[in-house]
Biopython code that builds the backbone (N, CA, C, O; Angstrom):
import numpy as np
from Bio.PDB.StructureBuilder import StructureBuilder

atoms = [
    (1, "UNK", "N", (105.016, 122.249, 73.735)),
    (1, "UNK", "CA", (104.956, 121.052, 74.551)),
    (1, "UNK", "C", (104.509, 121.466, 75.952)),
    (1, "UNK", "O", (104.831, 122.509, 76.521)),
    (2, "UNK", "N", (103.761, 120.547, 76.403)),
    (2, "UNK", "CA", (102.825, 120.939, 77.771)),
    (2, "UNK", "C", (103.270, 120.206, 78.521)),
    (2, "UNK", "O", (103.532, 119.223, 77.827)),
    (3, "UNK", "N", (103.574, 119.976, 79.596)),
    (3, "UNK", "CA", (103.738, 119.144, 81.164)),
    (3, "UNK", "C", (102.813, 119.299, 81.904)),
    (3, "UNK", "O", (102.439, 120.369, 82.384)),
    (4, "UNK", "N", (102.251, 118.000, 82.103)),
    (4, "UNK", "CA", (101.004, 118.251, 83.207)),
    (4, "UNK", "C", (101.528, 117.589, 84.378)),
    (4, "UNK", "O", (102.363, 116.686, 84.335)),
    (5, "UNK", "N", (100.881, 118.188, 85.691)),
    (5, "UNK", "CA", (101.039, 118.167, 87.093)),
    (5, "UNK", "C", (99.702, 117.384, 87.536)),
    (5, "UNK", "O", (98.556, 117.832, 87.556)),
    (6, "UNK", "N", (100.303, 115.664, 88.005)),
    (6, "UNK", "CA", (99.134, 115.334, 88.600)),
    (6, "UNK", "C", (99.318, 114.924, 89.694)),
    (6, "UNK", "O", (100.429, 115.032, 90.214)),
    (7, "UNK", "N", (98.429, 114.432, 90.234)),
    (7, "UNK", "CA", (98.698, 113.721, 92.107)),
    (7, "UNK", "C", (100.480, 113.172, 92.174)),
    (7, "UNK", "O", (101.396, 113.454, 92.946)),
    (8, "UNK", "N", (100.367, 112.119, 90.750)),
    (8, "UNK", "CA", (101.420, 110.893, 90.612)),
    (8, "UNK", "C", (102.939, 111.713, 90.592)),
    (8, "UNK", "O", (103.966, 111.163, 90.991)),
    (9, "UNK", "N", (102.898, 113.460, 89.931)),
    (9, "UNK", "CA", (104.088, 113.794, 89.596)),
    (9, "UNK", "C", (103.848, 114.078, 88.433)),
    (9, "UNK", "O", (102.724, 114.039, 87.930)),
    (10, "UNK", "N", (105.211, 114.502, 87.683)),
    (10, "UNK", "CA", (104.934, 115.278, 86.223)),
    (10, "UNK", "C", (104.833, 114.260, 85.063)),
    (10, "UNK", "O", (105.577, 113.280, 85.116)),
    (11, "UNK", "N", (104.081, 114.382, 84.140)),
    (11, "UNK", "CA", (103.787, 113.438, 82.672)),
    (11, "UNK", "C", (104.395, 114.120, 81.974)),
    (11, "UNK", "O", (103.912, 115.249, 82.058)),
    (12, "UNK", "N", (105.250, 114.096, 81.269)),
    (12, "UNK", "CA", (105.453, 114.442, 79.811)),
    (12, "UNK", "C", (104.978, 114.227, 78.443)),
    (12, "UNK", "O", (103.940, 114.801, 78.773)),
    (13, "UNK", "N", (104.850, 114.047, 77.686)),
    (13, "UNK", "CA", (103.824, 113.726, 76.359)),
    (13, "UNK", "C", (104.371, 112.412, 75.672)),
    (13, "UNK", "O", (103.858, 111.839, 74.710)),
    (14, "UNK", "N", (105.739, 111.978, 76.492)),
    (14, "UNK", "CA", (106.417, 110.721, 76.202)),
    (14, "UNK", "C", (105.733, 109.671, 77.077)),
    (14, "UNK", "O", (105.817, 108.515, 76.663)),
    (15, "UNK", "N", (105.077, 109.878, 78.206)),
    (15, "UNK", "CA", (104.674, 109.047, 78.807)),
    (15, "UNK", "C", (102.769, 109.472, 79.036)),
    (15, "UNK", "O", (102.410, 110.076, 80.046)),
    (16, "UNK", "N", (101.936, 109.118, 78.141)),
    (16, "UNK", "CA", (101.152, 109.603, 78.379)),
    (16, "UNK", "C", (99.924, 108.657, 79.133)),
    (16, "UNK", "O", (99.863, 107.429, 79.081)),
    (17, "UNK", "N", (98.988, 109.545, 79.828)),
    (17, "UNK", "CA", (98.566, 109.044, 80.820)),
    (17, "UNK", "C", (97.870, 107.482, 80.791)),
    (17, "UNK", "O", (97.467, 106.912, 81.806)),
    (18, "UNK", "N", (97.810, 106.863, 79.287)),
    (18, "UNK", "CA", (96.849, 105.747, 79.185)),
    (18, "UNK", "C", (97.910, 104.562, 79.721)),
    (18, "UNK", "O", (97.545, 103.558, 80.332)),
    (19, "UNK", "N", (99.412, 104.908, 79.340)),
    (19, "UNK", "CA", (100.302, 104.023, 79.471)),
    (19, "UNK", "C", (100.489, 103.910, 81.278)),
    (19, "UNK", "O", (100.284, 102.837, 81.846)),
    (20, "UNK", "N", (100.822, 104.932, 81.901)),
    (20, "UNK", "CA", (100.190, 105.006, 83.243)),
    (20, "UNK", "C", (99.120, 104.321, 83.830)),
    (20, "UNK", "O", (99.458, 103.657, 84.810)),
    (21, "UNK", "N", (97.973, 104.278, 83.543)),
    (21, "UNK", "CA", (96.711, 103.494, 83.422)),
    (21, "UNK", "C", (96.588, 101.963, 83.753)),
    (21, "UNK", "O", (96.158, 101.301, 84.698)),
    (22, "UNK", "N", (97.284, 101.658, 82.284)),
    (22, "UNK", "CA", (97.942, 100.067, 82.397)),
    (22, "UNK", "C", (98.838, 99.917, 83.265)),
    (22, "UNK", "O", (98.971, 98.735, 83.581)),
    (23, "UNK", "N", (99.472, 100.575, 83.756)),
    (23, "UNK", "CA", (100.561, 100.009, 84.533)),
    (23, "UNK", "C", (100.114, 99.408, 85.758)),
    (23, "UNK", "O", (100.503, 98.348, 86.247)),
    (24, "UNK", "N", (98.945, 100.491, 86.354)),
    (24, "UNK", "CA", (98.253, 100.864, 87.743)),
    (24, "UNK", "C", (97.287, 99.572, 87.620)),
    (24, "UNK", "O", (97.029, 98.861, 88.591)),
    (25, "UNK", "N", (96.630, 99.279, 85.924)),
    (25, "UNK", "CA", (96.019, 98.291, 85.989)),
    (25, "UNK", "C", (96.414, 96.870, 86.274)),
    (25, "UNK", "O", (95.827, 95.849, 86.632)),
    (26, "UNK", "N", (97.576, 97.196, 85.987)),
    (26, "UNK", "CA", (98.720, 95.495, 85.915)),
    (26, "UNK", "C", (99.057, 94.941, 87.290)),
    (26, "UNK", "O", (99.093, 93.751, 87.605)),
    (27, "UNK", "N", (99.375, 96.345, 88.308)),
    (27, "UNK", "CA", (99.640, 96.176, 89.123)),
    (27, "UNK", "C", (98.514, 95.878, 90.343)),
    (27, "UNK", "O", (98.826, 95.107, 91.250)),
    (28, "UNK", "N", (97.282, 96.481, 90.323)),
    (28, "UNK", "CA", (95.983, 95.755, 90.825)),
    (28, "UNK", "C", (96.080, 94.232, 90.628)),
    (28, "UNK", "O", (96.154, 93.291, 91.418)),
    (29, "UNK", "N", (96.061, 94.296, 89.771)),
    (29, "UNK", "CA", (95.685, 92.576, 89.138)),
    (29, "UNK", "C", (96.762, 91.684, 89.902)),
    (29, "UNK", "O", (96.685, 90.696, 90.632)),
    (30, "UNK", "N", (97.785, 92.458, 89.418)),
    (30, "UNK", "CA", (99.189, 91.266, 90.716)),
    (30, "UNK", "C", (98.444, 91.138, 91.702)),
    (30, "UNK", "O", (97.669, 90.198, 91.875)),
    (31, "UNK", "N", (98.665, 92.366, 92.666)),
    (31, "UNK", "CA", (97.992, 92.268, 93.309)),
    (31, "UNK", "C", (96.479, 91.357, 94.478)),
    (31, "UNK", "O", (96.185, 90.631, 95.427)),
    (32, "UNK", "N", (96.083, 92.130, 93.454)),
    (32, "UNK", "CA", (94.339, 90.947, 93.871)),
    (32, "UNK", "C", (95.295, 89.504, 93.408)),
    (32, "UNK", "O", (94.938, 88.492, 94.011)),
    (33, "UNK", "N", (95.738, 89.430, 93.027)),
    (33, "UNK", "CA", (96.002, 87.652, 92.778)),
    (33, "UNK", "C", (96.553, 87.248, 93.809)),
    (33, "UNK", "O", (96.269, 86.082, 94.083)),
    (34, "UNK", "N", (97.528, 87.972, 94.794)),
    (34, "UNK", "CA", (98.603, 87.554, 95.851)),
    (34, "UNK", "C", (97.497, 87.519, 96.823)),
    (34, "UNK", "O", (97.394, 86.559, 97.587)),
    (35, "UNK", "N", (96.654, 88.511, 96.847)),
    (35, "UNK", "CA", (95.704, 88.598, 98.247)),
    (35, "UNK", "C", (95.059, 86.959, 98.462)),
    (35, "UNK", "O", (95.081, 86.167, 99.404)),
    (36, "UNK", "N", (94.525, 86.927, 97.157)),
    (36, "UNK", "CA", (93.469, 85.814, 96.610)),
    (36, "UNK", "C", (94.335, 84.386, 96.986)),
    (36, "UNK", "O", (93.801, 83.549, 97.713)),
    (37, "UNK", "N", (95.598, 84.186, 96.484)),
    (37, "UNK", "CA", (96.321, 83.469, 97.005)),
    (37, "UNK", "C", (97.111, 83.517, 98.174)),
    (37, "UNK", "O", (98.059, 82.735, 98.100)),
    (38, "UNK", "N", (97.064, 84.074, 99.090)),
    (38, "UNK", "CA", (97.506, 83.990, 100.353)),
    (38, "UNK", "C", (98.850, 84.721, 100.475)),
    (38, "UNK", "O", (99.186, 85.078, 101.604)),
    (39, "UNK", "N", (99.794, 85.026, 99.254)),
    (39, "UNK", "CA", (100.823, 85.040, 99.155)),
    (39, "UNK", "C", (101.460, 86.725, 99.931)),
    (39, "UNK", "O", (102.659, 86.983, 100.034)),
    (40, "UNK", "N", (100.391, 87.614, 100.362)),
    (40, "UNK", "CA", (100.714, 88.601, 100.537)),
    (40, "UNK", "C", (100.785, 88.725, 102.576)),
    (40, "UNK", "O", (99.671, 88.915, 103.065)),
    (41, "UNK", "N", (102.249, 88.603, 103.861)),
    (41, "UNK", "CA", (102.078, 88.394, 104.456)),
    (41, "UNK", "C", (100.892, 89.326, 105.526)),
    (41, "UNK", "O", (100.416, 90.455, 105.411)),
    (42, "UNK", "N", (100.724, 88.297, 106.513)),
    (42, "UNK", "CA", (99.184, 89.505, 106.980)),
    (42, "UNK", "C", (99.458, 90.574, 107.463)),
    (42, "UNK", "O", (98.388, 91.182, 107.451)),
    (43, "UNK", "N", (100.141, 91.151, 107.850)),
    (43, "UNK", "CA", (100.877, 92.581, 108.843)),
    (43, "UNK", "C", (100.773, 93.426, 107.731)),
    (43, "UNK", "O", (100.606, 94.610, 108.025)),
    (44, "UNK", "N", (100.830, 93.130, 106.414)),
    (44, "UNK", "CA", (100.688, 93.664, 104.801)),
    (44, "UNK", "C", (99.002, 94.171, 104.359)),
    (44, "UNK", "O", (98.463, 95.070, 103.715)),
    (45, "UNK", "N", (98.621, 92.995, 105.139)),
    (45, "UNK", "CA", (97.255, 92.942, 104.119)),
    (45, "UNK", "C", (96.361, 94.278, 103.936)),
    (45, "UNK", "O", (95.853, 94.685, 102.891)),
    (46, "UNK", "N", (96.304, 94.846, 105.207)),
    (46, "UNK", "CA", (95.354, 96.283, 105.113)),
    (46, "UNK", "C", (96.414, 97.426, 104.494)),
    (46, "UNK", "O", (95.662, 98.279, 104.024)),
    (47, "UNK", "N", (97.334, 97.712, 104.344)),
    (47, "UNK", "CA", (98.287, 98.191, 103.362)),
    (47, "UNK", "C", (97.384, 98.270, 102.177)),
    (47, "UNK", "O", (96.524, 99.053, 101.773)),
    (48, "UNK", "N", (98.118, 96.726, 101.634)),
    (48, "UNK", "CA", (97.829, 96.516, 100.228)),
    (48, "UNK", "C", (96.636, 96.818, 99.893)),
    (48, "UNK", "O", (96.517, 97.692, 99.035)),
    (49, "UNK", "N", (95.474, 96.228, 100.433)),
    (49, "UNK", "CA", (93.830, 96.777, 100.274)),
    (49, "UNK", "C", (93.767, 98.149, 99.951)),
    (49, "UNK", "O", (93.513, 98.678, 98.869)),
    (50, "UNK", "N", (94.121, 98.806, 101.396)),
    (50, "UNK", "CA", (93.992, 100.587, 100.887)),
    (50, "UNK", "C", (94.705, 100.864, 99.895)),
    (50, "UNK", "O", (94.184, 101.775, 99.251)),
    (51, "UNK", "N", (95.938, 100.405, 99.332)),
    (51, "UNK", "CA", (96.567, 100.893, 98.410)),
    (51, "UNK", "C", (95.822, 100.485, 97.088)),
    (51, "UNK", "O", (95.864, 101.237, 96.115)),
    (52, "UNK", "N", (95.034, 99.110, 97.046)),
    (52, "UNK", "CA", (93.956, 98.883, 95.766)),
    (52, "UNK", "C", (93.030, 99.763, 95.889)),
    (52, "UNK", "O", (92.252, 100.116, 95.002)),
    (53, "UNK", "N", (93.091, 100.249, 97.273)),
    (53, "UNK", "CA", (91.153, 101.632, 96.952)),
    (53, "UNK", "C", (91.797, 102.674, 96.469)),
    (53, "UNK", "O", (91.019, 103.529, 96.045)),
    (54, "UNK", "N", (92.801, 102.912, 96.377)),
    (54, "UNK", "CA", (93.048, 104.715, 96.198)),
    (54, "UNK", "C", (93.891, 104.132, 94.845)),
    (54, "UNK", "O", (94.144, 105.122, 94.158)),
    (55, "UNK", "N", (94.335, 103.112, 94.304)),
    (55, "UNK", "CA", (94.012, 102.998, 92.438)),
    (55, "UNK", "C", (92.695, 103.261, 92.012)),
    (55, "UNK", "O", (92.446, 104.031, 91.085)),
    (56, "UNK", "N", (91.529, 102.422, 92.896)),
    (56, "UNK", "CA", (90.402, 102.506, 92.050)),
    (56, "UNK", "C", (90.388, 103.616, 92.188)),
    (56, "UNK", "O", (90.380, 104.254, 91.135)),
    (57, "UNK", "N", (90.380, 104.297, 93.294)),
    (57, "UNK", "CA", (89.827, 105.605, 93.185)),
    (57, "UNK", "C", (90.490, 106.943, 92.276)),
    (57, "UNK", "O", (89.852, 107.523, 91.398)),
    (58, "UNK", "N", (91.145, 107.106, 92.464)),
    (58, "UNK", "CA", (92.118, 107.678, 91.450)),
    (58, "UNK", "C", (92.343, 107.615, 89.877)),
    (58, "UNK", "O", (92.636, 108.558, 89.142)),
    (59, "UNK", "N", (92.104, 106.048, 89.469)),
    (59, "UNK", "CA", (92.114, 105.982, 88.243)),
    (59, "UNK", "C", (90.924, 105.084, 87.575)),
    (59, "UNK", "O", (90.793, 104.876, 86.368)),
    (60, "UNK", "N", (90.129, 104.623, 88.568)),
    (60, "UNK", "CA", (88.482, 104.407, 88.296)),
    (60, "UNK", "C", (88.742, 102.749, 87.515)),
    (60, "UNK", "O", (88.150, 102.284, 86.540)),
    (61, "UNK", "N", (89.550, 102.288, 88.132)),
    (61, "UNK", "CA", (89.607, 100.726, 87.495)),
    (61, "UNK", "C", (89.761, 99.433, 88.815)),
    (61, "UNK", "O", (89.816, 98.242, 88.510)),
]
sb = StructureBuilder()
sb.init_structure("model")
sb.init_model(0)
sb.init_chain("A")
sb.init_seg("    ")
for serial, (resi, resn, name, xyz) in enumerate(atoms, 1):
    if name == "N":
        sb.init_residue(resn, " ", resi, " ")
    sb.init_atom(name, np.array(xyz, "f"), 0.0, 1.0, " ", f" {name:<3s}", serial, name[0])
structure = sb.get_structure()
């Protein structure tokens, strides 16, 4: 059994990286929806943005 070391912290083979993936994907999507709807307050907003570039970037979605 292997443990891999990534940016996020350690994976185990119980949690493997596609399930990770979706999660990061699920959570974009909230996301962009709150922006889109106003719901995210503004002192937040450039936060949240950079925090959607460094998903895409990181996991290319």
């Amino acid at each position: 059994m292997t443990i891999e070391y990534t940016h996020m912290g350690f994976m185990s083979p119980r949690e493997p990286e596609m399930d990770a993936v979706d999660r990061w994907r699920d959570l974009k999507r909230k996301l962009e929806e709150k922006l889109r709807r106003g719901e995210i307050p503004a002192e937040d907003v450039e936060g949240v943005r950079y925090g959607l570039d460094r998903i895409h970037h990181y996991y290319k979605i």
